[in-house]
MIDOSE-1310 file (N, C-alpha, C; in nm, 2 decimals, decimal comma, always signed):
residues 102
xxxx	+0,08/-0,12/+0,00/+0,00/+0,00/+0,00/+0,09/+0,13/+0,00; +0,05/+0,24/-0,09/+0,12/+0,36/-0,05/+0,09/+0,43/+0,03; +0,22/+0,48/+0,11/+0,20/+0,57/+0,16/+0,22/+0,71/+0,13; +0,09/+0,75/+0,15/+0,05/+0,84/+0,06/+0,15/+0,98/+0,09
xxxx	+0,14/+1,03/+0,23/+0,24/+1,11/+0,24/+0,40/+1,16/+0,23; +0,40/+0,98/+0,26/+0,59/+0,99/+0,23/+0,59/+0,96/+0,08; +0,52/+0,97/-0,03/+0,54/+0,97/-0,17/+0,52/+1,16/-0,21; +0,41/+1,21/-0,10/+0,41/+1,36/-0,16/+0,59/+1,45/-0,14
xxxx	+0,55/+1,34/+0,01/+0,74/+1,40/+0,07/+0,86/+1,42/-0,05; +0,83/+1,28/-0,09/+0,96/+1,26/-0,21/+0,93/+1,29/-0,27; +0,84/+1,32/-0,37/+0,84/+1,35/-0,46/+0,86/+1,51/-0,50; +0,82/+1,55/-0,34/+0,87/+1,74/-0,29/+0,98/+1,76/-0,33
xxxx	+1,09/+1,66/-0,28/+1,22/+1,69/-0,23/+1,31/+1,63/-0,35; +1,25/+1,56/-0,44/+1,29/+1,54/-0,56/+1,33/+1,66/-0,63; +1,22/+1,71/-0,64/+1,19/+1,85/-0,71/+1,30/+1,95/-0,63; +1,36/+1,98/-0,56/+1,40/+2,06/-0,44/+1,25/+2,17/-0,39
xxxx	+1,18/+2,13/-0,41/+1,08/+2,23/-0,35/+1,02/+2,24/-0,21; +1,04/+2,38/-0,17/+0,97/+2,35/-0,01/+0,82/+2,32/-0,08; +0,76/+2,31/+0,12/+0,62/+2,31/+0,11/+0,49/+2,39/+0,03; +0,61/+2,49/+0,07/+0,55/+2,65/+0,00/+0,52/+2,64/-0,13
xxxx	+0,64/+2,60/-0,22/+0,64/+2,62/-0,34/+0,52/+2,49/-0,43; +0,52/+2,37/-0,34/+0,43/+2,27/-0,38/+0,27/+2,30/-0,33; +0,25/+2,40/-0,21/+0,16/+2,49/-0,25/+0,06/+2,57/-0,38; +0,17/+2,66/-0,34/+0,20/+2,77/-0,46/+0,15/+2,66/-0,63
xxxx	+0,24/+2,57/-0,64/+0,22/+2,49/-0,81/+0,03/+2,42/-0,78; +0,05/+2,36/-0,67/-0,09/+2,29/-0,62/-0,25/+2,38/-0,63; -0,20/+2,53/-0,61/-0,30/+2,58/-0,54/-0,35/+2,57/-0,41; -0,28/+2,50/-0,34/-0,33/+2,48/-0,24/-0,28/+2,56/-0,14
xxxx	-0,36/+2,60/-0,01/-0,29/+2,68/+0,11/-0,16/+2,61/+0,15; -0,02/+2,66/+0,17/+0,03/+2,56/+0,26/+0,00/+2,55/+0,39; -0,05/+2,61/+0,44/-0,12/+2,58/+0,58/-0,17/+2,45/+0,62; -0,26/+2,38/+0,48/-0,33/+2,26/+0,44/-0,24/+2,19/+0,45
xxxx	-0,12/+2,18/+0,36/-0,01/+2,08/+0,34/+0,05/+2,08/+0,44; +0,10/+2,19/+0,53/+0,19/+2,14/+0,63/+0,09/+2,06/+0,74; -0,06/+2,09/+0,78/-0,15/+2,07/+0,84/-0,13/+1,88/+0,83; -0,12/+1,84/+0,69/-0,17/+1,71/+0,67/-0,04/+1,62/+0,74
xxxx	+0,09/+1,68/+0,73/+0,19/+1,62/+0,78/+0,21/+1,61/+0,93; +0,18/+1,74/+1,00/+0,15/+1,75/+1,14/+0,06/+1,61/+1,24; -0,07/+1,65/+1,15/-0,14/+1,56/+1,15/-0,17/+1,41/+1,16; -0,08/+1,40/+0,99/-0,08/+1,23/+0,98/-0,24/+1,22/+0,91
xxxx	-0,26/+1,37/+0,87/-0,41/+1,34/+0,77/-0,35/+1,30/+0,62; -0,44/+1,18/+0,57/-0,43/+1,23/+0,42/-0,50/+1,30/+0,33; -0,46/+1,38/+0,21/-0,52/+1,45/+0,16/-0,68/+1,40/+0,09; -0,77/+1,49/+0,06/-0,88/+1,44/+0,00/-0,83/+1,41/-0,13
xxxx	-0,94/+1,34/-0,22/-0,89/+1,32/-0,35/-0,85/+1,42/-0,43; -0,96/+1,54/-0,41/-0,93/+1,66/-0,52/-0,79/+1,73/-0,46; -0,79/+1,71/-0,32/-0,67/+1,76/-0,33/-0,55/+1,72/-0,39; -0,52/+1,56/-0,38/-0,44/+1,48/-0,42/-0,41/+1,53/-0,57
xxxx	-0,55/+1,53/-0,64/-0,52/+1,55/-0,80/-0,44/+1,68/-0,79; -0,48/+1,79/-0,76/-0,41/+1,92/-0,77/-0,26/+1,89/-0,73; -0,22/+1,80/-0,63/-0,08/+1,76/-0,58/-0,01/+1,70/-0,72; -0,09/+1,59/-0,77/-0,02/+1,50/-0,89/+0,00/+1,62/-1,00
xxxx	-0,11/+1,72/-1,01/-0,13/+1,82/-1,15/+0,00/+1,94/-1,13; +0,05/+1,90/-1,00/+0,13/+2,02/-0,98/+0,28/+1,94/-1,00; +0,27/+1,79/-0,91/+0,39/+1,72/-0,98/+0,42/+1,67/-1,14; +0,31/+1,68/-1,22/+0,25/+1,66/-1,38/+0,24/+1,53/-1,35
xxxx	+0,18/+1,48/-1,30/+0,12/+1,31/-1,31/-0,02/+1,28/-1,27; -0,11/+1,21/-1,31/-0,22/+1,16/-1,30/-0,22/+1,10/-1,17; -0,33/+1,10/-1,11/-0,34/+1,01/-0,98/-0,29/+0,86/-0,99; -0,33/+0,82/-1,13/-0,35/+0,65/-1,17/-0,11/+0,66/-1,15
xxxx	-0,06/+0,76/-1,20/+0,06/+0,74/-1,21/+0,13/+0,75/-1,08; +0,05/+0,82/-0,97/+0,14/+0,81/-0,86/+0,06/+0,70/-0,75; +0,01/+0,64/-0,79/-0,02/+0,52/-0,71/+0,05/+0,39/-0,81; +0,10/+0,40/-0,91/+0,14/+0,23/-0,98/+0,29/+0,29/-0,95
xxxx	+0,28/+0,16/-0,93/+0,43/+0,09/-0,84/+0,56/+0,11/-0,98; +0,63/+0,20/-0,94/+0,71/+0,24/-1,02/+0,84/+0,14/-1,09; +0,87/+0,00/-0,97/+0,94/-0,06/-1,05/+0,86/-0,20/-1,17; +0,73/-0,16/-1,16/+0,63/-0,23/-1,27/+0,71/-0,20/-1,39
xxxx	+0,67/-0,06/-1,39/+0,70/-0,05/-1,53/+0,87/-0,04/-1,58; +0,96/+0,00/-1,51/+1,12/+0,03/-1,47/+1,19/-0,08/-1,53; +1,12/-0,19/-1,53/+1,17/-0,32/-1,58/+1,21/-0,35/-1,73; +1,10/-0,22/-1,78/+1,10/-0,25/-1,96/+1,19/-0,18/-2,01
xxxx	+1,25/-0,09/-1,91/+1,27/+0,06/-1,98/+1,48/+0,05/-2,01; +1,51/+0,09/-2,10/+1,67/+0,12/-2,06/+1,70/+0,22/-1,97; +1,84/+0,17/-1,90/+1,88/+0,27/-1,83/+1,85/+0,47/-1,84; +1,88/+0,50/-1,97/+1,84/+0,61/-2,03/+1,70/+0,63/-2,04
xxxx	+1,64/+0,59/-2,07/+1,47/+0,59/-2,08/+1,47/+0,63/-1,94; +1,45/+0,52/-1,86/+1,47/+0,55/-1,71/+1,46/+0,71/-1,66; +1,61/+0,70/-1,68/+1,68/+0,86/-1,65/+1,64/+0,94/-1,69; +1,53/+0,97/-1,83/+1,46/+1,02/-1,89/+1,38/+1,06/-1,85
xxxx	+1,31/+0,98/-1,73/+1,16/+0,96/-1,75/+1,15/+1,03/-1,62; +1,26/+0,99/-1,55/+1,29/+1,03/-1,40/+1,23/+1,20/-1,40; +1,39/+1,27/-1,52/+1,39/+1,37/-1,50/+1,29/+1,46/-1,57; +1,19/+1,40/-1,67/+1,08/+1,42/-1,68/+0,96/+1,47/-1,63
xxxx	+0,92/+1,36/-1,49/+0,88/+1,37/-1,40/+0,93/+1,44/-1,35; +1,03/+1,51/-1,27/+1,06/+1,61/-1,20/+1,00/+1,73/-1,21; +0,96/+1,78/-1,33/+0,94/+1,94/-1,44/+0,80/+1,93/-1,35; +0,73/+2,12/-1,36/+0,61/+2,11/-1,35/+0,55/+2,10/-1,51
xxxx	+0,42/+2,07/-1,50/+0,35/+2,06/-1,59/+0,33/+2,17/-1,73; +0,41/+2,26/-1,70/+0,41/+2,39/-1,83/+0,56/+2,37/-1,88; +0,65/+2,28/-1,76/+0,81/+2,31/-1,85/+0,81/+2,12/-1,87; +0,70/+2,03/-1,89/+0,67/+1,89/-1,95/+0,62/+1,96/-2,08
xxxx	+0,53/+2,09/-2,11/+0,44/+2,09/-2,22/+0,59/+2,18/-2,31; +0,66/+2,20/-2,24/+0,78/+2,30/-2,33/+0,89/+2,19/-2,38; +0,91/+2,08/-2,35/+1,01/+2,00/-2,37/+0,88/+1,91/-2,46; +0,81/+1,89/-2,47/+0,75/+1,82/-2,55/+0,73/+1,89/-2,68
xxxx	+0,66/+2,00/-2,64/+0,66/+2,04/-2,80/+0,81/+2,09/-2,88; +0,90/+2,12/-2,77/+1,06/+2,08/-2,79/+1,07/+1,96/-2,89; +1,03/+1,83/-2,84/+1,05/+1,74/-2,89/+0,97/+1,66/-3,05; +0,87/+1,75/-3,02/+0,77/+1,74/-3,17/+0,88/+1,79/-3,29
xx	+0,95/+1,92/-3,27/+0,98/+2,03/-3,34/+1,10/+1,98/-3,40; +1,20/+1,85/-3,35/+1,31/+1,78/-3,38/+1,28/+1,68/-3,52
């Protein structure tokens, strides 16, 4: 089972982003976010989405088990995909259409 919070954690600190700033991309108060940590609440769903929409990933992508798919991929794909995932969702739409344009 995920845990839901220590995947928001990492996936924060992946990014180097404070709370604030995963706020700020989320829309969300960070008041909320630090609130959920304090707590040990998890977030609601809609919140969650805005969390995945601010990491650029679908809910369905941050619940499947990452070394599912890791298995098919080359090392570089991989590393690709990693640092892909890092981006917010306007600098994924700027490397992509980057990548149309090649």
């Amino acid at each position: 089972m995920t845990d839901i919070l220590e995947k928001v954690r990492r996936l924060r600190l992946e990014r180097n982003w404070s709370e604030y700033q995963l706020a700020e991309y989320a829309g969300i108060p960070q008041s909320t976010i630090s609130s959920w940590f304090r707590k040990h609440q998890i977030p609601t769903i809609p919140s969650l989405e805005k969390i995945c929409a601010a990491f650029g990933m679908t809910l369905a992508q941050f619940f499947t088990d990452e070394a599912v798919y890791a298995n098919y991929l080359t090392e570089n794909q991989r590393q690709l995909l990693h640092s892909f995932n890092r981006l917010r969702k306007e600098q994924q739409d700027a490397v992509l259409n980057l990548l149309e344009t090649l």
